[in-house]
N, C-alpha and C positions, 0 to 999 in steps of 0.2 A: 771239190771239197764241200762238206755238207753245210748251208747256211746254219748259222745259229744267232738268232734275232736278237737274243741277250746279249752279245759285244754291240750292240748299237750305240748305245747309253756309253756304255768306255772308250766308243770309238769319238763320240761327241765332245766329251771330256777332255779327252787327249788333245785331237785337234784344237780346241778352245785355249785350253788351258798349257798348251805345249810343254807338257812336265808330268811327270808321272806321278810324283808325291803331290801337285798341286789336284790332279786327274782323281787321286785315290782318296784323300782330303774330301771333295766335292761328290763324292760319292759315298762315302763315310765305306770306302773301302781297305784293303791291308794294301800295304804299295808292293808288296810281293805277288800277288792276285792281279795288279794293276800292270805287273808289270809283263804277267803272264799274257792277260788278255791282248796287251800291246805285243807279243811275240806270235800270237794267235795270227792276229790283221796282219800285221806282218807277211805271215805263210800265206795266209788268202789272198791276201792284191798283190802279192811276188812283190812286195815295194816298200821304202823301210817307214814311208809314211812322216818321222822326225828326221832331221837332221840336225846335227850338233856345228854351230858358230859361234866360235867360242865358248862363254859362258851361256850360250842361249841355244834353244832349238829352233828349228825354220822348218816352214811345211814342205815338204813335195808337191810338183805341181798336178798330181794324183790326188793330195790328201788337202787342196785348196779347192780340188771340184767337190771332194768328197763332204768337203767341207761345209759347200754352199748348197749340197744336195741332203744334208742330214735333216736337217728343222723339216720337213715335207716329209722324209721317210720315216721318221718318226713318229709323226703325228698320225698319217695315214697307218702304221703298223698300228698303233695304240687303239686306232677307231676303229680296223679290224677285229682285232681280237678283244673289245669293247663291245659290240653288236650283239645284241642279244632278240631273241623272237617275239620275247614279251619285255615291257619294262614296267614293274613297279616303283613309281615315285616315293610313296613310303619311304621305302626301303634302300630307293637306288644312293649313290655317294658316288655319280657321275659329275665329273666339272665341264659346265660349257664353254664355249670361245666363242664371245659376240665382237667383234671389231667396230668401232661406231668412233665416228669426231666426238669430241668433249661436249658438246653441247647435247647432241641424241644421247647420250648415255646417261646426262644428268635426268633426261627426259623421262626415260626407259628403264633407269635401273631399278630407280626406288619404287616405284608398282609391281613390276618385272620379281624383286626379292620380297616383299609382303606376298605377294601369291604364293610364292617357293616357299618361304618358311612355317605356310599353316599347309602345304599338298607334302612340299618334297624335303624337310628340314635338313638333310644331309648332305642332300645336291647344293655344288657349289658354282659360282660364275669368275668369269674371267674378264673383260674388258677392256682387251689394248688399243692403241691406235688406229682407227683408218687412214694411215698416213702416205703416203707417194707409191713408197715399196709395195704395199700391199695393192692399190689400183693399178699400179701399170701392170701385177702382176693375173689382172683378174684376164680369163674365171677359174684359172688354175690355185689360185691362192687360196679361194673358198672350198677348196678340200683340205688345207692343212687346217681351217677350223669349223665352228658350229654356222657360223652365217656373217653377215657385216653390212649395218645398216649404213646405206650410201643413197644419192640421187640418182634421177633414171638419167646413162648417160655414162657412167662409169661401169655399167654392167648391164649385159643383156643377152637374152635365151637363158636364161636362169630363172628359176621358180623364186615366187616371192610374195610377201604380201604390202600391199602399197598402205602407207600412211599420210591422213587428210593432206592435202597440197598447202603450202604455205606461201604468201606473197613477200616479194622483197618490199624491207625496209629503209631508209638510213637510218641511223645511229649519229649521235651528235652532243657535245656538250651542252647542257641545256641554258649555259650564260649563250653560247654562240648567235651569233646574229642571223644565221639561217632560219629563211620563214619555214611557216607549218604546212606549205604546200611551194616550195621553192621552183625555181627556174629552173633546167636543166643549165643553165650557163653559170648560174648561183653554184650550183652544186659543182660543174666543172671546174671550176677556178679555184676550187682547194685541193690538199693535198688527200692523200686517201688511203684508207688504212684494209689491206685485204688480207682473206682469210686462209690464202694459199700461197708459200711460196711459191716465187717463179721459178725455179727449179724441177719445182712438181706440177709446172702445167696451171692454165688456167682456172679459178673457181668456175661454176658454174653461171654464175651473174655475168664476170666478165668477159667470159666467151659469147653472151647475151648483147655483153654490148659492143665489144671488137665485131658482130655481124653487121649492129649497126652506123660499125665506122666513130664509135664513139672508144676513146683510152685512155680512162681519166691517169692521171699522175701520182704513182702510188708512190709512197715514202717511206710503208714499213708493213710487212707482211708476218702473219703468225699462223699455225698449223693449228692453234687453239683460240676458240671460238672467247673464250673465259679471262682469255690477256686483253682482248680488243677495248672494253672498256677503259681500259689503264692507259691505252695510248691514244684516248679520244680525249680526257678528263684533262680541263685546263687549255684546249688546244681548237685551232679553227678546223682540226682533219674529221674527214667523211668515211663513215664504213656500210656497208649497203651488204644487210644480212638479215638471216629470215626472220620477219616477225614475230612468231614466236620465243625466240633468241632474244627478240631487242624489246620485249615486255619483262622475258624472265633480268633484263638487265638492268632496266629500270626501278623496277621492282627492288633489285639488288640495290643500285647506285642511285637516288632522286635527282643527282647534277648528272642526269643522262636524261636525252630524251630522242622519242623516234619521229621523226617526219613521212612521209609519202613522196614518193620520187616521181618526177613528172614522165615518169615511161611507161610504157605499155607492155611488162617482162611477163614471160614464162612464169608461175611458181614456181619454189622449189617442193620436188616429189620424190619425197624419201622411201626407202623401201627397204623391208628385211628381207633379203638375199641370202639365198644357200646354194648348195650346188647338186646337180640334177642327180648325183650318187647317190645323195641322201634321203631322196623323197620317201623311199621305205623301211626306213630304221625306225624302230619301235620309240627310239628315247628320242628321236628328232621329232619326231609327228608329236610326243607330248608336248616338247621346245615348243615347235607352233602353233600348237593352242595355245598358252602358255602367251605366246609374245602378240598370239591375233586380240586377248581378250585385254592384253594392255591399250594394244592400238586401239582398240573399239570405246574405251572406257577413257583413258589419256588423252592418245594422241589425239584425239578425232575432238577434243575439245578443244578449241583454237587459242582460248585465256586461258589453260592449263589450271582450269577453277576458278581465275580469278576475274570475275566477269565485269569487273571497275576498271581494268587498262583495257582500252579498245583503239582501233587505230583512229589517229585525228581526222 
């Protein structure tokens, strides 16, 4: 039977939404059309794809692979037939996918959209999560989008452009009785607040410091870089994140402040990461100009402007 790339979208629908009126709705389709295309899939996978339990449908265990293989064949169709020889910015009304933690995107986004809206005003960004799912899935996952800034470490043999290295800090109430150049045993004996659940693997810091037999005792972990002050404020807990972060947070909150950790860590070495597909696509190569002339301008300033918070 011959592919046709247009049931993709109703095939996505469908499974999502396991209901045809709910499927044709979300596609501002007729549910007669909707219910076609579901007879369509049907004939191609020999398989009926829903199944009726009771008042509910249930997938097939065909249409739960197919399911968890849709978001990547989509994307990759879209970028296909998206490719073009030349791209004019002007003109173009392409949206990228930057995946980046909440804190890189506050960094990156707002220079990142001033450049776009005096070159490319129609070009649009996207900005989800660098969360768990998307690293364990690297480097396969940086084809379903534009790139995903992360640390070196979660990704490698991939093209990239690195941004200035950042030193770890801690973070701290600033009533807290921790000095401004603490003890390691100071700093041990509280509790501690990190920026990765344990589920999704170690941060970067704390694989840092499980090397060196040190494991402080966390008490509450968050995915987002932007909570962590909320569960420092009032309290004797420790969070040990890039400096950068823990200025922009200061800044933000005055009853926060950063200290210097009496260890001798790695940086963190962020990097915008794509994948080796993309090196020659007309509208990615302007992307990276585009995100090298942030880094060169932005990131690579360490006070991010503000040259009055420097480390104690």
């Amino acid at each position: 039977m011959a592919i046709d790339y247009n049931l993709l979208r109703p095939l996505r629908a469908l499974l999502e939404e396991r209901s045809v009126t709910r499927a044709a709705e979300r596609l501002h389709m007729s549910q007669p059309s909707m219910s076609t295309a579901l007879a369509r899939l049907r004939a191609h996978y020999a398989d009926p794809l829903l199944l009726r339990r009771g008042n509910r449908h249930v997938l097939t265990p065909l249409a739960e692979r197919l399911l968890a293989a849709l978001p990547r064949a989509i994307a990759e169709t879209e970028h296909v037939f998206g490719l073009q020889s030349r791209f004019e910015p002007a003109t173009s009304t392409r949206t990228f996918t930057i995946a980046a933690v909440d804190y890189m995107a506050a960094r990156v986004a707002p220079d990142l959209l001033r450049i776009v809206e005096r070159e490319a005003p129609n070009v649009r960004f996207e900005f989800p999560a660098a969360d768990g799912r998307l690293v364990h899935a690297m480097p396969d996952a940086l084809r379903t989008i534009d790139g995903a800034i992360l640390p070196h470490g979660y990704v490698a043999d991939q093209p990239h452009l690195d941004f200035a290295a950042e030193p770890w800090v801690c973070l701290v109430d600033a009533a807290s009785a921790v000095a401004a150049h603490p003890s390691l045993d100071e700093l041990l004996t509280r509790p501690w607040v990190q920026t990765l659940p344990a589920r999704e693997g170690a941060s970067p810091v704390r694989q840092q410091l499980r090397f060196r037999g040190i494991d402080p005792t966390v008490v509450a972990a968050t995915p987002h870089f932007f909570v962590v002050p909320s569960l420092l404020l009032g309290t004797d807990r420790v969070a040990m994140v890039p400096a950068g972060f823990a200025r922009m947070a200061v800044r933000a909150e005055p009853r926060l402040r950063l200290v210097v950790p009496p260890l001798n860590l790695d940086p963190v070495r962020d990097a915008f990461w794509w994948h080796l597909d993309r090196e020659q696509d007309a509208e990615h190569i302007w992307l990276r100009g585009v995100v090298d002339r942030v880094r060169r301008t932005v990131i690579g300033n360490p006070d991010d402007g503000d040259s009055g918070i420097g480390l104690p």
